[in-house]
C-alpha positions in Angstrom: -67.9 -7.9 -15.2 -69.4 -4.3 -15.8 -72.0 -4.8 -13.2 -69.1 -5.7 -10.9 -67.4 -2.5 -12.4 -70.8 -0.3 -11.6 -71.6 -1.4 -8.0 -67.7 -0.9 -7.6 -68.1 3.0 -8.5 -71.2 3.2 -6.6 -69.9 2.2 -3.5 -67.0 4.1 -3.9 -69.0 7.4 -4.5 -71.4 6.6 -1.3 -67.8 6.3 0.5 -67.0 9.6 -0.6 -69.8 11.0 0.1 -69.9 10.0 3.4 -66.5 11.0 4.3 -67.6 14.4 2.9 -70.6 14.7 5.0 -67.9 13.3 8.0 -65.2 16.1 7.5 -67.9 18.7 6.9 -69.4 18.1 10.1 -66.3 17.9 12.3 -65.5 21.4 11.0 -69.3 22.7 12.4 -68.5 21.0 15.5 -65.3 22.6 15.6 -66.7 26.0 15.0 -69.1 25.6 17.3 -66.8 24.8 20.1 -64.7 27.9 19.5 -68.1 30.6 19.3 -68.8 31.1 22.9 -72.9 30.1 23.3 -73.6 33.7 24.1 -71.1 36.2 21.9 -71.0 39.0 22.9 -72.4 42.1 21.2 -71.1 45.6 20.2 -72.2 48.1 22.6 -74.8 50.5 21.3 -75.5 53.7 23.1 -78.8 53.4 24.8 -81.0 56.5 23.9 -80.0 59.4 26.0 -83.2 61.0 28.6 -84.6 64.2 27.9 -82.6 66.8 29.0 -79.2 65.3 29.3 -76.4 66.3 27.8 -72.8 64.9 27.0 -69.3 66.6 28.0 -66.3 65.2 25.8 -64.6 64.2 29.1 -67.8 61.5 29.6 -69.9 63.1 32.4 -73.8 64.0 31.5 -75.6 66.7 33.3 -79.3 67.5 33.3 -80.8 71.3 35.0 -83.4 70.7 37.5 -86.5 73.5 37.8 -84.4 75.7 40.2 -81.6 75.6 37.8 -79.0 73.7 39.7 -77.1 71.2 37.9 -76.4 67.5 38.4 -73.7 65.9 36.8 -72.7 61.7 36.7 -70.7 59.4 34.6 -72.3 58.5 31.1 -71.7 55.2 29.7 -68.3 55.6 28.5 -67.0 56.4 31.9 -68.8 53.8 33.4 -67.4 51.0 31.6 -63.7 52.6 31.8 -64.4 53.2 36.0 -66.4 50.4 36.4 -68.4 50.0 40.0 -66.8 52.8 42.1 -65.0 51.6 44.8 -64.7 55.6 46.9 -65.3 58.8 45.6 -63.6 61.9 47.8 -65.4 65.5 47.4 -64.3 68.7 48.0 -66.6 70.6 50.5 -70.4 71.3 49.9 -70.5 74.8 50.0 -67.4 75.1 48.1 -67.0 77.1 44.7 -65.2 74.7 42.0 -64.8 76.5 38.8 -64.8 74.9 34.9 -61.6 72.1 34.8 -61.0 72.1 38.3 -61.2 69.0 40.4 -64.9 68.2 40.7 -64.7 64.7 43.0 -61.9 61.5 42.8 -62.4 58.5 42.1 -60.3 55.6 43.7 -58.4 53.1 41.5 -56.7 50.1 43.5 -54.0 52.6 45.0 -54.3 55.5 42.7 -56.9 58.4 42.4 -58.2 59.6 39.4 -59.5 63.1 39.3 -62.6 64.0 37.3 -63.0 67.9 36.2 -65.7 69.8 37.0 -67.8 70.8 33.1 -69.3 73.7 34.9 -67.8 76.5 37.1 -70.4 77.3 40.2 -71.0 76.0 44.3 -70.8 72.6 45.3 -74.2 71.8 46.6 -74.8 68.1 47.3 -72.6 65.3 46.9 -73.8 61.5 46.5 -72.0 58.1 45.9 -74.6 56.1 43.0 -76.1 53.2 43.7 -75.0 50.9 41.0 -77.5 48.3 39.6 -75.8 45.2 38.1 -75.7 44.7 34.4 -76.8 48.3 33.9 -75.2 51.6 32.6 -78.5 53.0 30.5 -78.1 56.7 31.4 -79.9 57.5 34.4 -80.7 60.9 36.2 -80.7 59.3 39.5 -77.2 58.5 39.3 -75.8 61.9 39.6 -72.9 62.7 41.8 -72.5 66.3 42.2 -75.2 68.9 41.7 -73.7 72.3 42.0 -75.7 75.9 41.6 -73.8 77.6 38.6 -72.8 80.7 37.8 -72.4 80.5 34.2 -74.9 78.1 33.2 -75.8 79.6 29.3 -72.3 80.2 28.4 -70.3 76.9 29.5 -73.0 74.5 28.5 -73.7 75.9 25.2 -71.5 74.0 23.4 -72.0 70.5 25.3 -74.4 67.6 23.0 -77.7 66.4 23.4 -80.1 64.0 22.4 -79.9 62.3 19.5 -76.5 64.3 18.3 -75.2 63.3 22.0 -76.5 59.2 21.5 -75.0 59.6 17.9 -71.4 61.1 19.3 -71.2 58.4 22.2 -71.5 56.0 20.0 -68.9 57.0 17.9 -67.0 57.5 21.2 -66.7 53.8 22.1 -65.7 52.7 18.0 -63.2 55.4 18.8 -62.0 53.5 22.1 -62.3 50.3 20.1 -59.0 51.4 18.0 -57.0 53.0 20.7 -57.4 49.9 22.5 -56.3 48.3 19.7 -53.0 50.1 19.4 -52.1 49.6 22.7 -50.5 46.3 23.8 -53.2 44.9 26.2 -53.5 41.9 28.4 -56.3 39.6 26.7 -58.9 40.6 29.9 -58.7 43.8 28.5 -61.6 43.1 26.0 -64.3 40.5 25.0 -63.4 38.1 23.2 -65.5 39.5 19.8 -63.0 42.6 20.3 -66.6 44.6 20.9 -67.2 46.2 24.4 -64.1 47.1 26.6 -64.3 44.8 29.8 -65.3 46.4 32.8 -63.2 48.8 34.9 -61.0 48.9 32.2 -58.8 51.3 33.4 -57.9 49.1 36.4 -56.4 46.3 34.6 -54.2 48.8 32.3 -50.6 49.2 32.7 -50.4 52.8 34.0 -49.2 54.0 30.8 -51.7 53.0 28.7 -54.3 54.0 31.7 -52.8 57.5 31.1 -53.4 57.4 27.2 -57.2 56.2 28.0 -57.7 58.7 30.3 -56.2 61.8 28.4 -58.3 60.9 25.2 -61.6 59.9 27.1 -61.7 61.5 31.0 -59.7 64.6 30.7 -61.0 66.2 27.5 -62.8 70.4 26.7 -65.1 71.2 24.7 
């Protein structure tokens, strides 16, 4: 009778146990289903080249030997713009002073204007070329260069190096929360809540495009 009571208990334990090990695995499985194979990351700011520095409205620009100055779209911008469907200039040749319309960029039906950080002459225009899966800072990928005219003075107070990596960084945890607050359509972001999706600003409503842009694309020093 109390072996039949022992090998009772001991196949009830194994029993247990194995329902245990059952339930426990069906939870992995579960858990695995729901973690997309490849999560996505938090963005972190690539290193910024040599020479570049960051406005607050998201455009770099670098000085060339002769002293004219390119300026582009830094990471930030990117992301928001995404690939750029047209850009319209104003003339080459033409004098475009600090916060005045430097080029537009097109948005489905809309245009968005992006302001010059630098008053001088417009002296070459380009439309980037824009490799896929890449927004690593790049001096290639300028826009505008324009010959200045008060070159010390207006980009004194601009970031650069590892203070301008440091603030864009801090930019996009900053973009993070305002996204956050807003009420967005799920393709707004990854799924991890980390990096905005690309050419964000075309899949806002246009009031929450106008609260992105006023905090990110239309800022001063």
């Amino acid at each position: 009778m109390v072996a039949l009571f022992v090998l009772a208990t001991l196949v009830l334990f194994l029993v247990v146990d194995v329902l245990v090990i059952y339930y426990a695995r069906r939870r992995s499985a579960s858990a695995a289903a729901a973690t997309p194979a490849s999560a996505p990351l938090a963005l972190e700011a690539h290193p910024m080249p040599a020479g570049m520095f960051l406005h607050p409205s998201h455009l770099w620009l670098t000085v060339d030997p002769v002293g004219r100055v390119k300026v582009g779209l830094d990471e930030l911008a990117q992301r928001l713009l995404g690939p750029l469907e047209g850009i319209r200039f104003p003339s080459v040749g033409r004098r475009v002073a600090r916060g005045e319309t430097l080029f537009s960029v097109q948005l489905g039906d809309t245009e968005l204007p992006i302001f010059s950080p630098i008053s001088g002459v417009l002296e070459a225009t380009q439309v980037p070329y824009a490799r896929a899966g890449s927004r690593c800072p790049n001096p290639e990928s300028w826009i505008c260069a324009v010959q200045p005219e008060r070159l010390s003075e207006e980009i004194r107070p601009l970031r650069i190096a590892e203070e301008a990596a440091r603030w864009l960084a801090s930019e996009f945890a900053r973009l993070r929360e305002v996204l956050h607050g807003l009420h967005l359509r799920p393709a707004a972001t990854l799924p991890d809540g980390g990096e905005p999706a690309d050419a964000l600003l075309r899949i806002l409503e246009p009031r929450d495009r106008a609260v992105v842009v006023r905090g990110f694309l239309n800022r001063e020093p």
